[in-house]
N, C-alpha and C positions, 0 to 999 in steps of 0.2 A: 504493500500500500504506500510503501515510502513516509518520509520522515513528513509530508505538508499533509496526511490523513488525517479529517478530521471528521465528525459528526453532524456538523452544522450542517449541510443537506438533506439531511436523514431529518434531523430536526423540521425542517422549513419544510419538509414535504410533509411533515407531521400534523403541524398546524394547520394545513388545509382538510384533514378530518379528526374534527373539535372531539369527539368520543376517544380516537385512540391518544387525543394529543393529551386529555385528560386523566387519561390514565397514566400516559406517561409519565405528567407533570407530578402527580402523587405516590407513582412509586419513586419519582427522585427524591422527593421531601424527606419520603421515607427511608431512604439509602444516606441520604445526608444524615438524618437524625440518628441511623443505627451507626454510620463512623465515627459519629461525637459521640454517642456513647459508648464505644469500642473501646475509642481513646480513650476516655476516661475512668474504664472498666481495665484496662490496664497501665496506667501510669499512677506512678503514688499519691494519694489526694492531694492536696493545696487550698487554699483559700480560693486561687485562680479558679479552680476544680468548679468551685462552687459558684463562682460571679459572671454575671449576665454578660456575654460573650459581645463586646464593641462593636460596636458598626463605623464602619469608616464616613470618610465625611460624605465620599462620592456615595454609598448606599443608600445612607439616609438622606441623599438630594433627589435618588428615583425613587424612593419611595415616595417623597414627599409632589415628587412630580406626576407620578402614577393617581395618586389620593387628589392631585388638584384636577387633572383629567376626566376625571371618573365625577366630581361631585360636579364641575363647573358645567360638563355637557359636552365637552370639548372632544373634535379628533384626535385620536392615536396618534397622529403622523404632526402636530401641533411641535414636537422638537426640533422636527427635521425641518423647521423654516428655518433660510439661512440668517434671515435677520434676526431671529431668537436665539440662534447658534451664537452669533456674535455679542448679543446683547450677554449670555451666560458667561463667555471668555474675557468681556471686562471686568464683569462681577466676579467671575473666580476661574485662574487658567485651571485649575485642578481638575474641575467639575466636566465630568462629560453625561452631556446630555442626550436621556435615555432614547433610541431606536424605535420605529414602532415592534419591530418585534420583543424587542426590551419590554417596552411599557404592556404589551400583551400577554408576554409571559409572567410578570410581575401580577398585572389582573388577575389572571387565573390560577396565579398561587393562593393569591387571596383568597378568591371563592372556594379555593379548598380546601383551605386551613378554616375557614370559615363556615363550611356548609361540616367537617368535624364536626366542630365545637355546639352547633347549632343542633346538628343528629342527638348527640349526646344530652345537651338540651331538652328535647324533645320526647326522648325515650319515656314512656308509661305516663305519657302526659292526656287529658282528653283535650279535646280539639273541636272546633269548628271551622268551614271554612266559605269565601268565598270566591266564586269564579264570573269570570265576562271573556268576552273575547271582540277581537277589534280588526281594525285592516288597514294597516301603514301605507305611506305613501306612494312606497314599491310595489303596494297591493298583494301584501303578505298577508295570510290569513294569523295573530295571534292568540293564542289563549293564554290568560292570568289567573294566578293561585293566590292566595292568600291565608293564612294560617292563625286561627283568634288563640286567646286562652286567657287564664287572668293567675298573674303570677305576682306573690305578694303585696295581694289588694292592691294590682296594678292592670289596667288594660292592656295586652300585648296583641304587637300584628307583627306578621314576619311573613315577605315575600319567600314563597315557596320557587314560583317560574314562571317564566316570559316565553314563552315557545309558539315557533309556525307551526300551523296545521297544515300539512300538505295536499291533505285532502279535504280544504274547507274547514268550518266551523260547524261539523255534525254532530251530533250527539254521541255517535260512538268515537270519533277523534276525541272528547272532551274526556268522556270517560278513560279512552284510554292514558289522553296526559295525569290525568289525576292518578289511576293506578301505577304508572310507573312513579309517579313524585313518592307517592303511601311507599312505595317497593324502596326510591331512594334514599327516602329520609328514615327507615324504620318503624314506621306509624302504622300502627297494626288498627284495623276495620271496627274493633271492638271498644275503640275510645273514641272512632270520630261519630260528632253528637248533628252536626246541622250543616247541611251546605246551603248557603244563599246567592241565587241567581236573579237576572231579570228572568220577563216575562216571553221570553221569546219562543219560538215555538222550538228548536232545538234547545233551549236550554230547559223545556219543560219538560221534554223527552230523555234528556240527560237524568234530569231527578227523578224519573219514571224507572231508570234503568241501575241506577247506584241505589234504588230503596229494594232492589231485588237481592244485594250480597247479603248473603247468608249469616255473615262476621258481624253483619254492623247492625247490631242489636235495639242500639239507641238512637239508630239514622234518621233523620228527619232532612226533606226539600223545602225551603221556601222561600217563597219570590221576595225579591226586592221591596220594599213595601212603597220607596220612593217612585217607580218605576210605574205599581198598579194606579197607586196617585195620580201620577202623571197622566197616563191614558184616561182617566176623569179629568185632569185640568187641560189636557189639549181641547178639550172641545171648545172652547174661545180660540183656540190656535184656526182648526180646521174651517169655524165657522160658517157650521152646515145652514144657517138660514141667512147666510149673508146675501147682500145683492148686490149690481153694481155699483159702484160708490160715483160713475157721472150720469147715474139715470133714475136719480131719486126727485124727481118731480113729480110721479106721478103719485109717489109717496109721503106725498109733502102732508108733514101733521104727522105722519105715523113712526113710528118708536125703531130707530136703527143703530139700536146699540151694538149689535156685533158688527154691521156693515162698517162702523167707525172704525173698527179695530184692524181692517183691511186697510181703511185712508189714512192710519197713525202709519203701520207698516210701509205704503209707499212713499211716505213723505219720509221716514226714516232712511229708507234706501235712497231715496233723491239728494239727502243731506251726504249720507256716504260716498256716494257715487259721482257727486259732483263740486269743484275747489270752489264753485263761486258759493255754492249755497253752506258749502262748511266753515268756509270766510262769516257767511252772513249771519251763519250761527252768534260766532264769536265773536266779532264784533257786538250785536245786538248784547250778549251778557256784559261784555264791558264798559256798554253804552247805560245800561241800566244799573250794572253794580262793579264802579271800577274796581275795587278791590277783590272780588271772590273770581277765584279760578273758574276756568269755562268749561265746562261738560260737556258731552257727547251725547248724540239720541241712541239707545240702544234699540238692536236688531234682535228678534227674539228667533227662537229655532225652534221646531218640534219636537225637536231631541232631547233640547237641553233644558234642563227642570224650573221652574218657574219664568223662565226666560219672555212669553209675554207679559207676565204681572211686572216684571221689570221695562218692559219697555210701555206698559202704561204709565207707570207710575215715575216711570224719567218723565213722559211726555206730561202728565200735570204737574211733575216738580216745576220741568220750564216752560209753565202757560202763559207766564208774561212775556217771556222773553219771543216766543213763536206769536204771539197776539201783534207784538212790538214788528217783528219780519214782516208778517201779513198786512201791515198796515200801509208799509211804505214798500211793495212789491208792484206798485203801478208800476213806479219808478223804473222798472225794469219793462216794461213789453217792447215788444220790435214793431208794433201799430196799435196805435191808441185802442182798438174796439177787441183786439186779440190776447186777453189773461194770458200770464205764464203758467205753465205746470203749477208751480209754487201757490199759486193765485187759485187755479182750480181743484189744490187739496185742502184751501184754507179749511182749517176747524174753526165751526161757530160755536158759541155759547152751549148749546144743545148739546155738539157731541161731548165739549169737556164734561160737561154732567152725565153723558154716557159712560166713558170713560172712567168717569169716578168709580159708576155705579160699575164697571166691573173689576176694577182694583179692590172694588169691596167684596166681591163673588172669590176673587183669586189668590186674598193676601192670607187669608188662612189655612190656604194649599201650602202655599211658598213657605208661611209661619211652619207647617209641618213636616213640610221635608227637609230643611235647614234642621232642624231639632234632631232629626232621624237620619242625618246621614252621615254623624260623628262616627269615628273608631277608637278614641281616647276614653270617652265615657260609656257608660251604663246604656244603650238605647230601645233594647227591645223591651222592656217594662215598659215602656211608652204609648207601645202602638197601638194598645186596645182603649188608651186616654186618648189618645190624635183619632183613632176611628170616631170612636162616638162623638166627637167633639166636634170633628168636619159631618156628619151625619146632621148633629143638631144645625148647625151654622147654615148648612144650606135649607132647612125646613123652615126657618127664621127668615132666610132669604124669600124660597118659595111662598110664604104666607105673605111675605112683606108686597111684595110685587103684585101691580094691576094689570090682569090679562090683557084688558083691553084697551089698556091706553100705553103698555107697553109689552108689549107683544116679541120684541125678539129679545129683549131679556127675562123674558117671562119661558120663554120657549129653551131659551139657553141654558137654565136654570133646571128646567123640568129635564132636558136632554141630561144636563149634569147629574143629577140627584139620581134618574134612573139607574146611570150606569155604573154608579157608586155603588147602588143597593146591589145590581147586579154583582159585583168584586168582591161584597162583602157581607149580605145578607140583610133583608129586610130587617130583621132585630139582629142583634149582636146574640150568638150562641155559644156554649163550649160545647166542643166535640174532642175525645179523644181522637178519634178516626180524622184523614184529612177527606173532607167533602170535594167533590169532582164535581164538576159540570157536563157542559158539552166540549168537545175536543179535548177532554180531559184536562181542564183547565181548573184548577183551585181555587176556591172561594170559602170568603169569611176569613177568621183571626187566627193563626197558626198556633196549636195546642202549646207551642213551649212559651209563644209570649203572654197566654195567659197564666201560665208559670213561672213568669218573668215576675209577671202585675202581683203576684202575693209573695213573691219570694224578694221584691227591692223593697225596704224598709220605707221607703218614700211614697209608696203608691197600692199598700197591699192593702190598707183602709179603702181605700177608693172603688176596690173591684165590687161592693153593693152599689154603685151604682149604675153599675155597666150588666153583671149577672144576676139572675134570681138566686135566692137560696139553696133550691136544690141544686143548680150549676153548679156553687161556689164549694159545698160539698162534694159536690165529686171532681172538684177540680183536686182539693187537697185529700180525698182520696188516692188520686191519679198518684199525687206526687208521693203520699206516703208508700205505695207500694213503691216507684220508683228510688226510692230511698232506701228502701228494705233491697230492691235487688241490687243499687249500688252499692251500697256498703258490703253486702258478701261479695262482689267483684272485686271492692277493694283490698279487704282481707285474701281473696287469692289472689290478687297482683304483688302483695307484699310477702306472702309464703316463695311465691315464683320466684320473686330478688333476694330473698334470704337463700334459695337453692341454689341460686345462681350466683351468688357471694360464696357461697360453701365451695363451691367445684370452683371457685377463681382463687380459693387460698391455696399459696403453695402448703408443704406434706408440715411444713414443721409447725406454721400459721395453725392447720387443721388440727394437732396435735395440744397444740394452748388451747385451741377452745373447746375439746373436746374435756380437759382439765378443769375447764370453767363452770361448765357444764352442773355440775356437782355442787356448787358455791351458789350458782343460779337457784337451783331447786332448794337449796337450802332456808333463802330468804323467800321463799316462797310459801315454806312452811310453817312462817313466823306465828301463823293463823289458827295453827294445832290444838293450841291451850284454849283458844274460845271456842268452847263446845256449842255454848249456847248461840253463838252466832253462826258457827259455820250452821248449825243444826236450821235455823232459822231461815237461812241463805238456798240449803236445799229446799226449803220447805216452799219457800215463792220465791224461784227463781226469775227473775229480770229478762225478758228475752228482747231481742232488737226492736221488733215491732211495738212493742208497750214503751220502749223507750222511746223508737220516734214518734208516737202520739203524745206522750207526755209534752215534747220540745215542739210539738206544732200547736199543741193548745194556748200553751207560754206563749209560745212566738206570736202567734192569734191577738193575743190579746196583748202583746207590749205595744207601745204609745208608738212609736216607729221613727221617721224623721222626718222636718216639714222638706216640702219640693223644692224652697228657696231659700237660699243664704245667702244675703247680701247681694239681691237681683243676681243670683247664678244658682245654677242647678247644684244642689246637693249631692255630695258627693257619695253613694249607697255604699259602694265598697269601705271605705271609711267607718261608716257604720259598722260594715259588719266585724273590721278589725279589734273591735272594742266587743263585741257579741261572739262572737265566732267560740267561746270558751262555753257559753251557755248554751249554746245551737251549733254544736258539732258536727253532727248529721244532718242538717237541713243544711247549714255551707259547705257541704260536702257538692248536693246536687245545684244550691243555689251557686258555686265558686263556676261552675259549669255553664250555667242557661245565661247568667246574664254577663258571660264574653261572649255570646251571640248577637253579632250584629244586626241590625234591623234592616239594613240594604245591601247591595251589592257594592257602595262608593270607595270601598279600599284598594279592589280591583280594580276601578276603574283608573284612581289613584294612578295606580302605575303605569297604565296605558297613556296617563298626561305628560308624566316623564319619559315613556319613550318617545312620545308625539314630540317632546323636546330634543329626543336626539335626533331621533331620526329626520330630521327637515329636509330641505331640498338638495341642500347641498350632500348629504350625507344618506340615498338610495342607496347607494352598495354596500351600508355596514348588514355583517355578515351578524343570521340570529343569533348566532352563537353568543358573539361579543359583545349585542343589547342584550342579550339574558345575565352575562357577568356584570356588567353596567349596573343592569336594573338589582342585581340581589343583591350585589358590595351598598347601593344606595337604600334599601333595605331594611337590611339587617346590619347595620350600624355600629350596635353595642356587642357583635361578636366579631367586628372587623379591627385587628390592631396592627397600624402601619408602620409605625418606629417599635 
């Protein structure tokens, strides 16, 4: 091979398939870690022995270059500008700055030092989780994971995976990236508690097909809740009774509140799409208020959640300032008798009071899915207070409204309400069972969040007003049996780690504790002399069940915590870190239900940040290296760079 053979090819051919390069890259770790402890498995110990092995200067400068790369957004190849080349050799000739395949390799050592430590993490943990899937600009199909739990009365999320579907966003693709993730991270079927998707028709078929494993005992599918929302607040978006907005004369008198919401929209797009009329914006707010910054009319999507109740309610914030445009827009025509566009969208008096009146149908959509689409707090205890509460909100609305002298917000309303009831049920019920519809499609309040609603100390008074009595009993029926079967899963999860401790000690380890052994049972026997109590002890024995009715009666009846603290939401977890000694086994199930998120928005989360990297400039980044991107950016607090 001669004395210039070298591996770098082998290498570089490597990296073009990310599976074998990743294996490569961890059994190197691996082979490094076993020669430093070779060496020092034979060399005489030292202090040196024992202290955290330097990093030179140039190491700790790709690291630190790899870590700014990675959070900033920035391409891999960002070194190899020559003007950044130069800018680094004034600041330090030392310093050589990292290659992309440098800085690539470095990435992917991370994520597998990282997705370790995370495994391990993770291990005999229960879980929920949620998935979406998306389509980059290169018109990649992607699926995203997401992993809940609540780990020292803390909310935790941790990106699982960013991965193409090659074959589309199906249902059986989805499923399958989930079982290999379950495969790669060591999360066994019998801890995961909830997966939450949107409403899409493959991802309803995905929950159709994952509540068929055998393993996952405690499986639950359920939708987005901000998502079913949604498909009730578009219908102002779609605005099925709108009409022309230049041939309402013949409708003159009669009530066109949704048609307004068509003539807000293209007057917003006019302002976007054109310099002279976004000039005229700005100008006009500085003509009226020179001091306050100028604002923009927003453009609402159908996708995106409350996005018309925002672009109503920019458009009444700036009614003086658009009255102020409208006023002085003669000034503009190209012939006196010829209005400009601008001129023929003018809003009158009428429609702002239209308008009003549907920022008042919308804002307590918008009020609820901002509340429900956190991942730091508590949120599914929530959702059967936000149903009932937009249920009442719009029957206050519907009574409020006159058919006949307003008619398209009267009809808009009734359109709404319907299809509310339809998602969610005429009256609010508990069912263990999830209720189907047509096309197999889910409806009403998903059994864990009304286990949520009596298990958060904030809110568990409140469920008489949402269930009858016999519900609310068999709702804490439901749970107590679920707490009699968890608790004996748990006690055999921890027999399993104690046997699996036992066969990880080596022979002499095994030897002391089998010595121990004897010392154990001795203090065990301290009990011997009280006859009258051991005797007593047999005689009414305490069994699990009696003990969790006991703690759910307690629990029933403590005072609980109010929903706000200093206008912010109460923090439950909190609560329960101060109870948790009194109600052992109810935070056993409750430490469970309520890290279930109430929508899908953590997944989507990620999809924002890839939509960051991946821009126009950057089609050819390869999934692989957006899936290392997206998990180092992450999973965070198991990434350590120096």
């Amino acid at each position: 091979m001669g004395k210039a053979a070298s591996t770098g090819p082998l290498v570089s051919h490597l990296r073009r398939h990310t599976e074998q390069y990743m294996a490569f890259m961890e059994k190197k770790k691996d082979l490094d870690n076993a020669i430093t402890s070779s060496v020092h498995g034979k060399t005489q110990l030292s202090m040196y022995t024992f202290a955290t092995p330097k990093q030179s200067t140039n190491e700790l400068f790709q690291m630190a270059f790899a870590q700014w790369v990675m959070e900033r957004n920035l391409p891999l190849t960002v070194g190899q500008a020559e003007q950044f080349i130069s800018m680094m050799q004034i600041a330090n000739k030392q310093l050589t700055v990292p290659t992309y395949n440098k800085t690539y390799d470095i990435i992917v050592s991370k994520k597998i030092e990282c997705m370790k430590k995370l495994a391990k993490y993770l291990k005999k943990r229960y879980f929920s989780i949620t998935c979406d899937h998306w389509t980059s600009l290169a018109q990649d199909n992607y699926g995203a994971l997401t992993l809940h739990l609540i780990e020292n009365y803390d909310m935790k999320t941790f990106v699982l995976s960013c991965v193409t579907h090659d074959k589309g966003a199906t249902a059986v693709e989805i499923e399958s990236q989930l079982t290999t993730e379950l495969q790669n991270w060591g999360l066994e079927k019998k801890f995961f508690f909830c997966a939450v998707t949107d409403t899409a028709s493959n991802m309803n078929a995905f929950g159709e097909r994952i509540l068929q494993w055998d393993d996952a005992i405690y499986l639950r599918h359920h939708y987005c809740v901000d998502h079913v929302l949604q498909l009730t607040a578009v219908k102002a978006y779609n605005g099925e009774v709108r009409r022309d907005i230049f041939d309402l004369e013949e409708h003159e008198g009669e009530d066109n509140s949704v048609s307004v919401i068509k003539k807000a929209r293209d007057i917003v797009t006019l302002f976007h799409s054109s310099s002279n009329a976004k000039e005229k914006l700005v100008s006009a707010q500085r003509d009226l208020n020179p001091a306050s910054t100028p604002l923009q009319l927003l453009q609402d999507v159908k996708t995106r959640w409350w996005s018309t109740y925002a672009l109503v309610e920019r458009m009444i914030q700036l009614r003086e300032v658009l009255i102020h445009i409208f006023s002085n827009e003669f000034r503009y025509r190209e012939t006196q008798n010829t209005p400009t566009t601008l001129e023929r969208l003018q809003l009158t008096p009428t429609d702002f009071e239209h308008l009003e009146n549907i920022a008042y149908v919308l804002k307590p959509f918008k009020e609820a899915q901002q509340a429900l689409e956190g991942e730091k707090y508590v949120t599914l205890s929530l959702v059967p207070l936000v149903i009932h509460h937009l249920k009442d909100e719009l029957g206050i609305c519907e009574a409020a409204i006159n058919p006949d002298q307003q008619r398209d917000l009267s009809t808009l309303i009734s359109t709404m309400k319907q299809d509310f009831d339809n998602r969610w049920g005429d009256t609010l019920q508990y069912s263990y069972n999830t209720i189907r519809t047509s096309r197999r499609r889910q409806k009403g309040i998903p059994t864990y969040a009304y286990w949520a609603l009596v298990l958060d100390p904030r809110t568990k008074k409140k469920v008489k007003k949402i269930l009858k009595e016999e519900e609310i009993t068999e709702v804490w029926d439901d749970i107590r049996m679920a707490i009699v079967q968890l608790v004996q899963h748990m006690n055999g999860i921890e027999e399993n780690i104690d046997e699996d401790m036992q066969q990880e000690l080596p022979q002499e380890e095994e030897g002391k504790e089998e010595e121990q052994q004897p010392e154990k049972r001795r203090k065990v026997n301290f009990l011997e002399d009280g006859e009258d109590d051991m005797g007593s002890m047999q005689e009414h024995p305490i069994t699990i069940d009696q003990q969790i009715r006991t703690e759910i009666e307690a629990f029933k009846s403590e005072r609980g915590q109010p929903m706000y603290t200093n206008d912010q939401y109460s923090n439950p977890l909190q609560w329960w870190r101060g109870h948790v000694e009194k109600y052992p086994n109810i935070w056993k199930l409750a430490s469970i239900i309520l890290a279930i998120p109430a929508t899908s928005a953590p997944s989507e989360r990620v999809f924002s940040t890839a939509a960051n990297i991946i821009n126009k400039k950057r089609v050819r980044l390869k999934p692989e290296t957006l899936d290392a991107l997206i998990f180092l950016r992450g999973n965070k607090e198991f990434v350590t760079w120096n």
